[in-house]
TORGU-854892 format. One record per residue (C-alpha): x, y, z; residue in one letter. Coordinates in pm, whole numbers, padded with zeros to 5 digits, always signed. Each point is the difference from the previous one (the first is absolute). Layout:
XYZA
...
***
This chain:
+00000+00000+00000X
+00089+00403-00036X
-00020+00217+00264X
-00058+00427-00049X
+00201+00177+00226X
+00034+00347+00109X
+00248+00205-00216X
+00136+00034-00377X
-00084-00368-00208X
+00215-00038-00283X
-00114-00315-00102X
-00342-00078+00223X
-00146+00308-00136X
-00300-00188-00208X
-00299-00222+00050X
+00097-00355-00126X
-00272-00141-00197X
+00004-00252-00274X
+00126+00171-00261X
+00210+00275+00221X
+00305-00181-00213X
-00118+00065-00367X
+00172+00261-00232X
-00383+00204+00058X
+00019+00023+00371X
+00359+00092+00032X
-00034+00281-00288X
-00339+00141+00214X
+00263+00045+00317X
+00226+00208-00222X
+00233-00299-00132X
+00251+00054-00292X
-00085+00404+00039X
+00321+00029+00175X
+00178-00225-00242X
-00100+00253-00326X
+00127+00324+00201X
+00334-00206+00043X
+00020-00160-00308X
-00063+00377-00167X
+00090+00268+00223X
+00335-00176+00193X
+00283-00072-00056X
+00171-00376+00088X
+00231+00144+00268X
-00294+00194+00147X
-00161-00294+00072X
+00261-00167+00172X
+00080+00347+00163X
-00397-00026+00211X
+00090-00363+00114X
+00293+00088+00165X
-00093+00294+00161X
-00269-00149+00127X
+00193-00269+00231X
-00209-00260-00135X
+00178-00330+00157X
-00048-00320-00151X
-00282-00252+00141X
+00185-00312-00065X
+00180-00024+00293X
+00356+00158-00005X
-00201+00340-00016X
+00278+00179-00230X
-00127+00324-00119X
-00144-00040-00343X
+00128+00299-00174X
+00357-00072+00083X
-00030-00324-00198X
-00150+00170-00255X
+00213+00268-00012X
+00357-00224-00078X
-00133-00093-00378X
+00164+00217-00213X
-00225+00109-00272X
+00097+00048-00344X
+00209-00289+00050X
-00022-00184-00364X
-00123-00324+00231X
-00380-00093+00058X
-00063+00027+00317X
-00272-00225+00203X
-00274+00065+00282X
-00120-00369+00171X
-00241+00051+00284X
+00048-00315+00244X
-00350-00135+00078X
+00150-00302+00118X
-00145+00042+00383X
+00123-00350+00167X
+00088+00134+00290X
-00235-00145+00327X
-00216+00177+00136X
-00004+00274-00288X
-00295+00040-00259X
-00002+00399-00010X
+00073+00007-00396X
-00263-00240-00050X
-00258+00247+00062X
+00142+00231-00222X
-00009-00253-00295X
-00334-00084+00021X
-00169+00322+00115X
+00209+00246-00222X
+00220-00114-00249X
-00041+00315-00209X
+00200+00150+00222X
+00277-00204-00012X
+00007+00001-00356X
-00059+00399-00028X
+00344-00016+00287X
+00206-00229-00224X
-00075+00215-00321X
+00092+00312+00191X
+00367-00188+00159X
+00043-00143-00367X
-00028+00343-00138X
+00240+00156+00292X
+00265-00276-00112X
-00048+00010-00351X
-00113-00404+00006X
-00160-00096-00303X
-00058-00357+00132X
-00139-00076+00373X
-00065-00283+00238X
-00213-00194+00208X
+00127-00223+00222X
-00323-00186+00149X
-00019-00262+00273X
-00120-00298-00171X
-00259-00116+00286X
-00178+00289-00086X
-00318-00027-00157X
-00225+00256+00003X
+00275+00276+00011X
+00131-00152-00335X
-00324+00023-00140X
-00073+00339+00115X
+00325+00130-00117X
+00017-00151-00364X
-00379+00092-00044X
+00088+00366+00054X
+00312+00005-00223X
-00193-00128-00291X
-00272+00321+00102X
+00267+00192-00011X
+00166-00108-00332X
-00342+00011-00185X
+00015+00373+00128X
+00370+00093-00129X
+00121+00053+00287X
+00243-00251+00024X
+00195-00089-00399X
+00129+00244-00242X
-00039+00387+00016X
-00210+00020+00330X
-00238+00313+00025X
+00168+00120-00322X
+00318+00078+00167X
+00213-00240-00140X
+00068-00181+00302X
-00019-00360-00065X
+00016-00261+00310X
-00085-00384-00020X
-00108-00230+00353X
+00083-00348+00040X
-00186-00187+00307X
+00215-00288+00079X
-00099-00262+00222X
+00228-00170+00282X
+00006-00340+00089X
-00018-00027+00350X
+00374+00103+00119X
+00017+00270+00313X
+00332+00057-00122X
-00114+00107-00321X
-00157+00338+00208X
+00366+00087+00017X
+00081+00287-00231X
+00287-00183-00192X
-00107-00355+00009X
-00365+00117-00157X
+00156+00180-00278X
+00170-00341-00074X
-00296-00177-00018X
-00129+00246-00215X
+00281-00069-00217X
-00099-00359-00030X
+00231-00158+00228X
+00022-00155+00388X
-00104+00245+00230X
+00354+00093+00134X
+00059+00312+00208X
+00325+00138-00166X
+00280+00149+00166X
+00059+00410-00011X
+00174+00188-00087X
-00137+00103-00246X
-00264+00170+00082X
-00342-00101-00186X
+00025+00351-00111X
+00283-00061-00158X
-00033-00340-00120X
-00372-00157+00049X
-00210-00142-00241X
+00196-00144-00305X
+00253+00175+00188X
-00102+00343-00086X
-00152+00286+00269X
-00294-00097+00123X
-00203+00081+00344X
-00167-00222+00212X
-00318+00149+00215X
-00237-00170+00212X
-00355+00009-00104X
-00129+00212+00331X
+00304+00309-00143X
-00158+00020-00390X
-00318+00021+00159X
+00161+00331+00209X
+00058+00168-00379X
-00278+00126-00102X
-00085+00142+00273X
+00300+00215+00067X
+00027+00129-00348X
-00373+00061+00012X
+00062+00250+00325X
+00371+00055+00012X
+00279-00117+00251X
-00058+00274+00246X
-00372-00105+00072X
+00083-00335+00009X
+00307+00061+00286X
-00269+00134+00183X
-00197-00333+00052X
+00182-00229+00277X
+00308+00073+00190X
+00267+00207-00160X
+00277-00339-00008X
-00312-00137-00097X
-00202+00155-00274X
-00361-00133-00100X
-00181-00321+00115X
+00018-00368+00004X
-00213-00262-00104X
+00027-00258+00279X
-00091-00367-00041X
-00093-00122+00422X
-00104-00352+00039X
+00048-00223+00345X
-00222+00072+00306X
-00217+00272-00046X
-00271+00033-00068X
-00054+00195-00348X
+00345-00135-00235X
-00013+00156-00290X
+00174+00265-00186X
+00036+00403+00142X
+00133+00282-00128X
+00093+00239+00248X
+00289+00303+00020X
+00329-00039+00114X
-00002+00147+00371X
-00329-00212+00091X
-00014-00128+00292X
+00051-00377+00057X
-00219-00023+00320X
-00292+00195-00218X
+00043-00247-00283X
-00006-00301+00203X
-00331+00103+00194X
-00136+00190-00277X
+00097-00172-00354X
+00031-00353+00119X
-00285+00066+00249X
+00221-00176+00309X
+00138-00325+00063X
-00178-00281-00081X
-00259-00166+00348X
+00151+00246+00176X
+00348-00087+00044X
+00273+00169+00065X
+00280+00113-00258X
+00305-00211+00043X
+00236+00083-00283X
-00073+00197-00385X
+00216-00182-00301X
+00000+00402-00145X
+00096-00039-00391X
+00002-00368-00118X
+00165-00311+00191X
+00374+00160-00136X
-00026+00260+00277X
+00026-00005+00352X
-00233-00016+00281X
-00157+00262+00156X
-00138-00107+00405X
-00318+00194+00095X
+00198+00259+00222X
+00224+00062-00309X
-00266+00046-00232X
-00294+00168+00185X
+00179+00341+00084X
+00099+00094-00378X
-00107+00082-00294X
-00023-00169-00339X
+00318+00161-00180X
+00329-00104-00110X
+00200+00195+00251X
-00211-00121+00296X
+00010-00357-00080X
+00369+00027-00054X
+00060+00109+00338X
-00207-00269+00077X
+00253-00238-00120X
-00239-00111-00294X
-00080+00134-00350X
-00322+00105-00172X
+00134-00284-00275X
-00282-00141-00268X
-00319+00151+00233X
-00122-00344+00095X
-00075-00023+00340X
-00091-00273+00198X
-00135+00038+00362X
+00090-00287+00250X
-00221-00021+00342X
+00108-00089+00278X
+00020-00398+00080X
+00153-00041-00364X
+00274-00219+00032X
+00338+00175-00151X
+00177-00291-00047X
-00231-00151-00223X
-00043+00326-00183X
+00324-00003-00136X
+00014-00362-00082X
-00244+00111-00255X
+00208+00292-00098X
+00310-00231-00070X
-00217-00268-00177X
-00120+00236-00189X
+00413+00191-00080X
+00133-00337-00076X
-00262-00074-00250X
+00066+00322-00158X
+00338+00004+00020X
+00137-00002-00386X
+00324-00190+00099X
+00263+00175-00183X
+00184+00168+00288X
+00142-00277+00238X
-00078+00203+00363X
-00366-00012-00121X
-00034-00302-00196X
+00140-00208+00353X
-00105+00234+00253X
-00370-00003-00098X
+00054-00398+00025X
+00116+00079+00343X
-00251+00211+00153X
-00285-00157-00069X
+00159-00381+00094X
+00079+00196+00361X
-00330+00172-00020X
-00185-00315-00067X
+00195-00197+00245X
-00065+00256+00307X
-00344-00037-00058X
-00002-00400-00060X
+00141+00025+00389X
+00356-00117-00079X
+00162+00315+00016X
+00345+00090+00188X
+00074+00340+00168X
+00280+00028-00245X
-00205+00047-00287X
-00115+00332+00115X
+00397+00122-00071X
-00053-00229-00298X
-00273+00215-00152X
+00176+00341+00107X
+00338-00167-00155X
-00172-00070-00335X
-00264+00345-00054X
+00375+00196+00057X
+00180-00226-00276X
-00267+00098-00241X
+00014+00360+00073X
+00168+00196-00295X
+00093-00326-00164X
-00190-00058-00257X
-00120+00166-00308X
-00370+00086+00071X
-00132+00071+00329X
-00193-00343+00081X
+00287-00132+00220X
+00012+00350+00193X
-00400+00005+00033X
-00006-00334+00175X
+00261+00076+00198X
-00151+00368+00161X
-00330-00263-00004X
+00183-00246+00228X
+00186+00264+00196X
-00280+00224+00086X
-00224-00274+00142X
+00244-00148+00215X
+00100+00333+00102X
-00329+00099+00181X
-00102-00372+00058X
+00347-00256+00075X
-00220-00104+00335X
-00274-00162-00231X
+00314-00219-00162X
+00130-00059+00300X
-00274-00113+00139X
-00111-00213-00276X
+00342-00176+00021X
+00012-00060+00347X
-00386-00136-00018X
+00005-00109-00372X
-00332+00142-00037X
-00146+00372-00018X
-00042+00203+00286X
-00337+00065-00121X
-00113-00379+00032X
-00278-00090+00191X
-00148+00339-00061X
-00184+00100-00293X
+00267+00082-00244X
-00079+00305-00259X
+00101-00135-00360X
+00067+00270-00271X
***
């Protein structure tokens, strides 16, 4: 479900009915107006010029600002240059950019004609989960609306500006949701995350310049050309500019997806939004942006405010928006055995420290909670999430590792008890399952 919340909507800001997605709704809210003022009245650099000065950080996870990605491809280059938007959201716990796919994709389309346009990129990319049904649908329906209206092909609005989508579909790999490795799928080969340098702005797609933004950034476009970098600075916090679509499943009572400001605060959103926890019970821990970031305990968490900055100081990140809200009487140990289950299945095997470490810490994981587990594994699973920090090419080993970390940080007596009992501390009562 949605939610309307007090302040500026960027993306919430219309009635979803059943055909709120066609090429007739979008153009009655004002869609592809802003694309003909910047397709005839701005200039490529301009473009790219509103993005960054409007702090716009990216919604994928690493939050880098958008506009200083943008702003590295050199124009006028002699090379083509590509835009992919990464709709491969695999991450647990995160469906934000689903809504966007099947409620608006208009918009994303009117946001990757506008970032082709700033890059001079004739040819752009979809990179689609492949689970995803209805999204797909959605988002191919709309590009053949908007190729039987000229807006996407040869000479666009008359201006000469020419652009071509593909919408690719995944196969299933998390990995693939990793900036390089996608753009090797795309290029017909084994998902592989590469090593850099180079930069994918430097060498990318076909190895040529290309940019990589999450689904939930495009979707930011439109809007801040529409009313200009300055207005949009003024929505959220000023390290963190506009609002965030956030996907909130686990014990509450209303999961669903929110879009609230930066600066909101997390005690509102919990009580309001997600309408408290779940038969009354009390908050134990919040998973804040997907299973790759750390826990967040209910004195952490309650205090702050949904931002960047605050959930840095935290100790956590803001990461893919997926958050997942654990009740008390949830057993931790058992949470992350699904966590590693679920990294070593992923894991793509072509760095060693992942491809054996994932092996590892789900055999420990699984043999904790079988009751055979030794009070040496606890250094065990420290030992292993440090080996695979910064040693391997994509960030999988790393996110299982600040997974591992951060729950026995806050929770080592629920291990240790489980060891020295070999069974939860939470048997005999009735246990809360996510």
């Amino acid at each position: 479900m949605s939610a309307t919340l007090s302040g500026t909507k960027v993306f919430m800001n219309f009635e979803v009915t059943p055909t709120s997605h066609t090429l007739a709704d979008y153009r009655a809210r004002g869609g592809y107006a802003t694309l003909e003022k910047v397709l005839k009245e701005m200039q490529p650099e301009q473009v790219t010029k509103e993005v960054a000065g409007s702090g716009l950080l990216g919604h994928g996870g690493a939050a880098f600002p958008a506009g200083r990605k943008w702003g590295v491809i050199k124009l006028n280059d002699g090379q083509p240059h590509y835009l992919c938007m990464n709709a491969d959201e695999g991450e647990p716990g995160t469906f934000k950019d689903r809504w966007l796919l099947e409620h608006t994709p208009h918009l994303l389309l009117e946001g990757m004609l506008m970032g082709a346009y700033a890059l001079q990129g004739r040819h752009t990319f979809v990179y689609i989960r492949g689970e995803f049904d209805l999204p797909y649908r959605r988002l191919a329906e709309a590009l053949e609306e908007a190729y039987a209206a000229g807006l996407f092909g040869e000479n666009i609005m008359g201006t000469g500006f020419s652009c071509d989508l593909v919408i690719y579909r995944g196969a299933g790999s998390y990995v693939c949701g990793e900036a390089s490795a996608m753009l090797t799928s795309l290029e017909g080969k084994k998902g592989y995350p590469r090593n850099r340098p180079p930069r994918l702005t430097v060498a990318g797609l076909y190895q040529k310049p290309t940019v990589v933004n999450n689904v939930e950034t495009i979707a930011n476009i439109p809007y801040i050309v529409r009313h200009g970098a300055e207005a949009f600075k003024k929505i959220g916090t000023p390290k963190s500019p506009g609002t965030s679509l956030i996907s909130v499943s686990g014990h509450i009572n209303t999961p669903g997806v929110y879009e609230v400001e930066y600066g909101y605060p997390f005690a509102d959103f919990l009580a309001k939004e997600c309408g408290g926890m779940l038969g009354g019970k009390a908050l134990k821990c919040v998973v804040p942006g997907g299973i790759s970031t750390k826990v967040l305990t209910a004195d952490d968490i309650m205090p702050i405010t949904y931002d960047h900055n605050a959930f840095l100081e935290a100790g956590s990140q803001v990461g893919s928006q997926g958050m997942i809200v654990v009740a008390e009487g949830t057993c931790m140990v058992k949470l992350m055995q699904v966590m590693m289950r679920f990294y070593h299945h992923e894991s793509c095997g072509q760095c060693t420290p992942c491809r054996e470490g994932m092996g590892w810490l789900e055999k420990i994981s699984n043999r904790i909670v079988a009751g055979r587990g030794a009070p040496s594994d606890i250094e065990r699973l420290y030992q292993i999430s440090n080996a695979n920090d910064g040693t391997t090419i994509c960030g999988l080993g790393d996110a299982a590792g600040y997974a591992v970390s951060g729950i026995l940080d806050k929770y080592r007596h629920e291990f240790d008890y489980y060891i020295e009992h070999g069974k939860s501390m939470f048997d005999g009562q009735l246990e809360v399952m996510l």
